[in-house]
C-alpha positions in Angstrom: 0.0 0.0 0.0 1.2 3.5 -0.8 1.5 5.8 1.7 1.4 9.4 1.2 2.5 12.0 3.6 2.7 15.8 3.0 5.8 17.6 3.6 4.5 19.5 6.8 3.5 15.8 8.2 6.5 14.7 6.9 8.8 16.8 9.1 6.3 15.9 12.1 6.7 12.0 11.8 10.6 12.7 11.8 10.1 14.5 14.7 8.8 12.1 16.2 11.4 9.4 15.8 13.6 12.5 17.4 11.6 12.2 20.3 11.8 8.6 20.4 15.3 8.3 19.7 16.8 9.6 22.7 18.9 7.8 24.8 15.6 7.8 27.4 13.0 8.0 25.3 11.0 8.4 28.5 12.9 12.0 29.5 10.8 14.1 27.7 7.7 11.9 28.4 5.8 10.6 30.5 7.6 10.2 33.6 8.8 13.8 33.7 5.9 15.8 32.2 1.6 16.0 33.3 -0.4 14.9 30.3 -0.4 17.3 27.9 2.9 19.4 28.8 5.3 17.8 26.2 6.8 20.2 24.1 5.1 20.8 20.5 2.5 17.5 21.3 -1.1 17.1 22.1 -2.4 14.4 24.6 -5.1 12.4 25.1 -5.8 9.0 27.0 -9.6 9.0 26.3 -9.4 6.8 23.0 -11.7 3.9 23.3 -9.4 0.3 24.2 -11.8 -2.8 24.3 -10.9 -5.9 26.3 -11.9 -9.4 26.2 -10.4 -12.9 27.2 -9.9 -15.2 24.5 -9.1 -19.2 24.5 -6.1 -20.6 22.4 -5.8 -23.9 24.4 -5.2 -24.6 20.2 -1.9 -22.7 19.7 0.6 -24.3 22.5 3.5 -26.4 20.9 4.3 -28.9 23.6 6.7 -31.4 21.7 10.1 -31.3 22.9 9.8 -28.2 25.0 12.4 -27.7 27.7 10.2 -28.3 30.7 6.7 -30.0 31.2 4.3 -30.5 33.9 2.4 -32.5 36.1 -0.4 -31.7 38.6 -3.9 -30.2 39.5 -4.3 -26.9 41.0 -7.4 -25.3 41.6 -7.6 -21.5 41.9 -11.1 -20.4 42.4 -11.9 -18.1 39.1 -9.1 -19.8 37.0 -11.0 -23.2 37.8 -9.5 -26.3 37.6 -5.9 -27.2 35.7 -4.6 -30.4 35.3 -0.9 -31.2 34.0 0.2 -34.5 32.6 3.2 -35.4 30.7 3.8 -38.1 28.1 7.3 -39.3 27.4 9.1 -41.9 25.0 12.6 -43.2 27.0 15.1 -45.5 25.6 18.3 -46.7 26.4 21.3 -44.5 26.5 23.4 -47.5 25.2 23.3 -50.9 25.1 25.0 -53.5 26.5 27.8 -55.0 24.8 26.6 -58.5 25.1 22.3 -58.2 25.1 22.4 -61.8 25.3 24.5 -61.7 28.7 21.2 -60.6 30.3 18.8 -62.9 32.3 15.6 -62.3 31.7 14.9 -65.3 33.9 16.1 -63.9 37.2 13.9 -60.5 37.1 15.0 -56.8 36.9 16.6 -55.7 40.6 14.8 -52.2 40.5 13.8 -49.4 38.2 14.6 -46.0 39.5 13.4 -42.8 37.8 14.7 -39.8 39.0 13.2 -36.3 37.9 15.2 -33.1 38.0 12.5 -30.7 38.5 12.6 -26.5 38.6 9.5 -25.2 38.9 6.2 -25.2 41.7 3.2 -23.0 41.2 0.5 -23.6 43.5 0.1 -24.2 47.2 3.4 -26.3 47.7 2.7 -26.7 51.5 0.6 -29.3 50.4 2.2 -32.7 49.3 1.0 -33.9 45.7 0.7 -37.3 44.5 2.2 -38.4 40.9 1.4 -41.5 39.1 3.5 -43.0 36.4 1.5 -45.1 33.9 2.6 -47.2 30.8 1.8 -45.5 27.7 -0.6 -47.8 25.6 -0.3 -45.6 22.6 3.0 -44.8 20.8 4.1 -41.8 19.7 3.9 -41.4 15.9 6.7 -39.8 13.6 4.1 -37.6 11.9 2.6 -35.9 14.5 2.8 -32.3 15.9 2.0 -32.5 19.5 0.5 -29.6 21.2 -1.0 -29.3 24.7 -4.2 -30.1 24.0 -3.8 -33.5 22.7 -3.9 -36.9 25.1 -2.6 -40.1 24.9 -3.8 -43.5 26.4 -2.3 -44.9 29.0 -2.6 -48.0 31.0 -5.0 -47.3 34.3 -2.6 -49.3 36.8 0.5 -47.2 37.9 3.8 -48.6 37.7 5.1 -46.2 40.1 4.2 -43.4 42.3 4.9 -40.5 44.8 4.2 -38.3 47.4 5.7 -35.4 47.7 5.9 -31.4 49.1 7.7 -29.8 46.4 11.0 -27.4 46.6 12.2 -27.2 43.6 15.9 -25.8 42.9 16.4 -27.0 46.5 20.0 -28.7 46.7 22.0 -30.4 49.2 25.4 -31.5 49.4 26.9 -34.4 47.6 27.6 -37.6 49.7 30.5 -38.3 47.2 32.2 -35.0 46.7 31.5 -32.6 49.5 32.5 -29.5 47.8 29.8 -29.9 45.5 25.8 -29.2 45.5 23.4 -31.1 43.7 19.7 -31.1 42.9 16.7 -32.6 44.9 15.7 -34.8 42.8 12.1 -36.7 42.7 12.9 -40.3 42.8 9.9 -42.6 41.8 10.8 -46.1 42.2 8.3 -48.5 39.6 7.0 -51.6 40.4 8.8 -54.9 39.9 6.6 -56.8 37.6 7.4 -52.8 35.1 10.5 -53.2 36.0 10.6 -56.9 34.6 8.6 -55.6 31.1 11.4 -53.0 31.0 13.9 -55.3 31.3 12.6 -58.0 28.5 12.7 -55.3 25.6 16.3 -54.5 26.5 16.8 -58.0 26.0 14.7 -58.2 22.8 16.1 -54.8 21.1 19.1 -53.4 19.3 18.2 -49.7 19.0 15.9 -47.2 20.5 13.3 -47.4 18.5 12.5 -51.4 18.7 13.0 -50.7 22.4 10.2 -47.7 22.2 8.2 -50.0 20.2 7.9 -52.5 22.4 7.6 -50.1 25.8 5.8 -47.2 24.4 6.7 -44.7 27.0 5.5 -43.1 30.2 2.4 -40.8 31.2 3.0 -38.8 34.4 -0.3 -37.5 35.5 -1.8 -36.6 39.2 -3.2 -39.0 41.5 -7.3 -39.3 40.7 -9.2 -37.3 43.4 -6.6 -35.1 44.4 -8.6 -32.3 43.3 -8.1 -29.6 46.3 -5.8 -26.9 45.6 -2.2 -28.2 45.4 0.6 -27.6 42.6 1.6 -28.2 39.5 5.4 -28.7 39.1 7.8 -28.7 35.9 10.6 -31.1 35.3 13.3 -31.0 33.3 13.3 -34.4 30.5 16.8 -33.5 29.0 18.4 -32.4 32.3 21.3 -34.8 32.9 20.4 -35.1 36.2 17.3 -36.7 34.8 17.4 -40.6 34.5 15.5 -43.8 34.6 18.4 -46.9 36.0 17.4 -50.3 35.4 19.5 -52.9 37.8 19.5 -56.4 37.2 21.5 -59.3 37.1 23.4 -61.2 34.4 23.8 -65.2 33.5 27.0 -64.6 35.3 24.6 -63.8 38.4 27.5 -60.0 38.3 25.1 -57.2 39.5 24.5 -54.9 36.0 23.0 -51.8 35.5 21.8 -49.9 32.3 20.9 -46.0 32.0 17.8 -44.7 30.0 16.8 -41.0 28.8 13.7 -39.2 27.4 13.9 -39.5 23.9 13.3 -36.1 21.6 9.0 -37.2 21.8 7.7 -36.1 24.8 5.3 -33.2 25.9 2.5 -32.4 28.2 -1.3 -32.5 28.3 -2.9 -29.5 29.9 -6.5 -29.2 30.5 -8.9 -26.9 32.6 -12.3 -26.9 34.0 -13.8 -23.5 33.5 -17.0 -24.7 35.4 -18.5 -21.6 37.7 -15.8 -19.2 36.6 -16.6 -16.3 35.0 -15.3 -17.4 31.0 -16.8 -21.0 31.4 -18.3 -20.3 27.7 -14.5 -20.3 26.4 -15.2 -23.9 25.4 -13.8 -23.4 21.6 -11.0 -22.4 20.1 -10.8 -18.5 19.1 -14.1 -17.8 21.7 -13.7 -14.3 23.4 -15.8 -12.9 26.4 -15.8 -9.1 26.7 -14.4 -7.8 29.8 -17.7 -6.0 30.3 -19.1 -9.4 31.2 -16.4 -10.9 33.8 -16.7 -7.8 36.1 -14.3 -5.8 34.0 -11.5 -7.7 34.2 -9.4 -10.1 32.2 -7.3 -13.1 32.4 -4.3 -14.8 30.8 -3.1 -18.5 31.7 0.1 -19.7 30.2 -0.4 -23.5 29.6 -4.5 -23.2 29.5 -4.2 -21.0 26.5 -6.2 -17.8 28.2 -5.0 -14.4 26.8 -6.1 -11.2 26.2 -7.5 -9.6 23.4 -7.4 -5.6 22.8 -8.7 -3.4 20.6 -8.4 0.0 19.5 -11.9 0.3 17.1 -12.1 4.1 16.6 -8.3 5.0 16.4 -8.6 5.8 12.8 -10.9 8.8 14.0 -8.4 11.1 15.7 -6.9 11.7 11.8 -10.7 13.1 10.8 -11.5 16.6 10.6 -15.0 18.5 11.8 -15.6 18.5 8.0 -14.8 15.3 7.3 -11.4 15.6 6.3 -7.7 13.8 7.4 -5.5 15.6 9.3 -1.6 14.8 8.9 -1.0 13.6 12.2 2.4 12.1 13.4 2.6 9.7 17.0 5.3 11.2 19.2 4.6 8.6 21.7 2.2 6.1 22.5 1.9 4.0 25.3 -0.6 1.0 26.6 -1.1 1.4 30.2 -2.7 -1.7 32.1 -3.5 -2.1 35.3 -3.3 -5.5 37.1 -5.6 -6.7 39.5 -4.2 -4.5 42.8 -5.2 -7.6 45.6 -3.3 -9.9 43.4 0.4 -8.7 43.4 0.2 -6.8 46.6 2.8 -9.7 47.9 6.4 -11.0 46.8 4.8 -14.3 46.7 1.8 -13.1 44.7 4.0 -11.5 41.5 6.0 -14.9 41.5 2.2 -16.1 40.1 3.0 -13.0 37.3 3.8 -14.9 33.7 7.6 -14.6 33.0 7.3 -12.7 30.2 3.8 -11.4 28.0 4.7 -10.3 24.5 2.0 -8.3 22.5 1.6 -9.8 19.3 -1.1 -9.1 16.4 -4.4 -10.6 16.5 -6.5 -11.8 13.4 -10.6 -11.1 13.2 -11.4 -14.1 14.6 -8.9 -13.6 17.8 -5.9 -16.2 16.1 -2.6 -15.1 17.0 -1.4 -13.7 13.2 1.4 -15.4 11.7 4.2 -14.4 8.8 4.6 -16.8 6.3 7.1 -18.8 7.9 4.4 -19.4 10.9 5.8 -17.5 13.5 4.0 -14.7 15.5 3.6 -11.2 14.2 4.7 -9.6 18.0 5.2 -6.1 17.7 8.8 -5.0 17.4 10.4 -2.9 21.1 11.0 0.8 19.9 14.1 1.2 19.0 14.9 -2.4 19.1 14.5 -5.8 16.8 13.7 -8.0 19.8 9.5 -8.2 20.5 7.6 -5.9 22.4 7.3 -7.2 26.3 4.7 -5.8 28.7 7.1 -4.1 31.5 5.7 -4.5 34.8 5.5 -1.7 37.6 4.8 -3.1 41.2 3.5 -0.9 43.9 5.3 2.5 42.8 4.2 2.6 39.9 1.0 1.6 39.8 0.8 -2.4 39.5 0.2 -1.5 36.1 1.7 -2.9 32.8 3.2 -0.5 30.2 4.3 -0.9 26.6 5.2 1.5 24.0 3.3 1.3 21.1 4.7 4.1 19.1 5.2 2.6 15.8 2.3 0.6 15.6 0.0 3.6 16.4 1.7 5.4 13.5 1.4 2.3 11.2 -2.9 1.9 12.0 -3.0 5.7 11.2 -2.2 5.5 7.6 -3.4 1.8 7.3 -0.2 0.2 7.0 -1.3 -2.3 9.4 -4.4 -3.9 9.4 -6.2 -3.1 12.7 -7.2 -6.3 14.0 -6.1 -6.1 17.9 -3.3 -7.1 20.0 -3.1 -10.0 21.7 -1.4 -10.1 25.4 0.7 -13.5 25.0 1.6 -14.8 28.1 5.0 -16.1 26.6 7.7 -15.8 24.5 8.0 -15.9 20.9 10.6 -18.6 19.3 11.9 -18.1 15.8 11.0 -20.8 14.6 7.2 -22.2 14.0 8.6 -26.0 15.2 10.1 -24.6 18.8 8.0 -24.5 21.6 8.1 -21.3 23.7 7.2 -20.9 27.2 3.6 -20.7 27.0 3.5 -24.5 27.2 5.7 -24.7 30.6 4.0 -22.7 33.3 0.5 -22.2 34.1 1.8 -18.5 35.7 -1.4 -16.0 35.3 -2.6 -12.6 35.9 -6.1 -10.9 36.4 -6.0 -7.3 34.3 -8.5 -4.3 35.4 -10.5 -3.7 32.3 -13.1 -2.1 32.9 -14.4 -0.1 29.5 -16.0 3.2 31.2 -13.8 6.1 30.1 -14.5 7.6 33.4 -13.1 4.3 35.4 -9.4 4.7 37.6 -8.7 1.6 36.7 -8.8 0.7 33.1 -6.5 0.0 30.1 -5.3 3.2 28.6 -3.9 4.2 25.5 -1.7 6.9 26.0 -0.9 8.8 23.1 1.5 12.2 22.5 0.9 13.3 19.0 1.7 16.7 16.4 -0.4 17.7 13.9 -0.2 20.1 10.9 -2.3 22.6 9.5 
């Protein structure tokens, strides 16, 4: 699309990039300055911004991601979230002589041990994980996102209870000048242990072995549905294992090491029943934030994000007689206010998402992608990595704040289509086949969205601007 700018609006959009191009773009802003006080600019932060939550339980990559999860927590309006994890395992090596192996004296003991890194929940309370035989493989062909399930056998092979601490170390009983991790340590039973033990014996290579075993489904105890935690463990962490002892025909005590293989990921699913979005049962639904008591949500894992739009912005270029103005965006800012009795503790911005990158939204409230399938997240001023909400805790606000400034600009002269932002709770990978973040936490937020233009708390749109005559 052509764009053309006069010569007076011209020398305003440069300005603007003057303005934004200081080393502290913010020192002739905001911070410094009462609305309307910045130097050659108009002000207003009276533009209409509509809110609403939106499910993409359809959009989370979980093969191969770098952490996964298991557990049930249940927090009230977020309802009820359940983590499992599937996982294909395999011998790190073989041994030298399979045939040395006796299959007839039994497996010793099969020892899994999980490095883990991650609680979120109520971890005073001790959880309960299951570990089930996979009955259905893993296929080659398959792209495994978070909504998908697998079968697994309804007998455990294994199980533990447990308070977690993750990252908690202690010192090693075989070099005391170093730490290690707690690990969780999930002994199976002996008649799995014996199954594991035959395929070694009846395999060459990982994938006869993986044929024959399947893999693993690590899933919460059934009826442990009070409010507990969901934890993350590492699969490719080397302090992650599964040991098989046993015996050989030469009666010598033998053991072999197996890892996760590349195919694993987890299974997240939530019970919105009795919370205020329980009609986000689709992919794509939204719910305005005028009917969840002005606010909105965003879930990493469950897929809930947020969804804003700016639906009149076009009208701040139009004239009393129906004419454009040439308008140039000094600055423009999103200003969002988080749920104040939320984050009013260190403990309570732990529950914050890591990271929430605004990306562009599509008419029917997909995430838009480039042609290569990745995100379209809206580039940082200034900058080539994507645009982060910034959070400020109680000085500032508990607010969120982004700047906006080139966007704004763009939607002006329709470079961009105007299809909303969406608040990601995650990163952005560069590349459509790498899972981000989004698929391991369940770390959320409640947002103050309340769409009066005369409410305190309600997302703003900020916006310094020039105009020419």
């Amino acid at each position: 699309m052509n764009l053309r700018i006069s010569k007076a609006a011209a020398v305003l959009f440069i300005s603007s990039f003057f303005f934004a191009s200081c080393e502290d773009p913010t020192a002739i802003g905001l911070e410094l300055q009462e609305p309307g006080t910045q130097i050659g600019t108009s002000y207003t932060d009276t533009a209409t911004v509509k809110a609403s939550t939106v499910s993409l339980k359809d959009s989370i990559l979980g093969l191969g991601a770098a952490r996964v999860q298991v557990g049930r927590i249940n927090e009230g309006v977020f309802g009820t979230v359940t983590a499992k994890t599937y996982a294909e395992f395999a011998p790190l090596s073989y041994p030298a002589n399979a045939d040395s192996i006796d299959v007839s004296r039994g497996a010793d003991s099969l020892v899994i041990n999980l490095d883990y890194n991650y609680a979120f929940g109520d971890t005073t309370k001790a959880i309960q994980m299951n570990v089930h035989r996979l009955t259905q493989a893993f296929r080659d062909d398959e792209t495994y996102y978070t909504y998908e399930a697998l079968t697994y056998n309804d007998t455990p092979v294994g199980s533990i209870t447990f308070s977690p601490q993750p990252n908690t170390t202690y010192r090693s009983t075989t070099d005391t000048t170093q730490r290690v991790p707690a690990l969780i340590r999930i002994k199976a039973t002996g008649s799995f242990a014996n199954e594991v033990l035959q395929a070694l014996s009846q395999s060459s290579n990982t994938q006869a072995f993986a044929n024959i075993i399947n893999g693993l489904a690590f899933v919460p105890a059934n009826g442990s549905d009070e409010q507990g935690s969901i934890i993350g463990f590492l699969p490719t962490s080397t302090n992650t294992s599964i040991t098989l002892h046993y015996k050989s025909k030469k009666n010598i005590a033998k053991s072999t090491t197996m890892l996760f293989t590349d195919r694993y990921y987890n299974h997240v699913t939530a019970d919105r029943t009795g919370t205020p979005f329980a009609s986000l049962t689709t992919n794509g639904s939204s719910i305005s934030s005028s009917n969840t008591g002005n606010r909105t949500y965003l879930q990493a894992g469950a897929g809930l994000v947020t969804k804003i739009e700016l639906p009149y912005i076009a009208q701040l270029r139009k004239t009393a007689s129906g004419g454009e103005k040439n308008l140039a965006i000094n600055k423009a800012e999103l200003i969002i206010p988080v749920l104040e009795s939320t984050v009013l503790s260190k403990k309570d911005f732990s529950l914050l998402p890591p990271v929430i990158t605004v990306v562009e939204a599509t008419p029917s409230n997909r995430i838009a992608l480039n042609p290569g399938g990745i995100p379209n997240a809206l580039m940082a001023e200034g900058s080539t990595a994507p645009a982060t909400l910034q959070y400020r805790g109680a000085k500032g606000g508990y607010v969120y704040v982004v700047n906006i400034t080139s966007y704004m600009q763009n939607l002006l002269y329709n470079v961009r289509a105007n299809n909303g932002l969406i608040l990601l709770p995650s990163n952005v990978s560069s590349t459509a086949s790498t899972p981000t973040n989004f698929a391991q936490t369940v770390n959320r937020v409640i947002l103050e969205a309340n769409q009066s233009p005369s409410a305190d708390r309600r997302i703003k749109l900020r916006l310094f601007y020039s105009t020419a005559q």
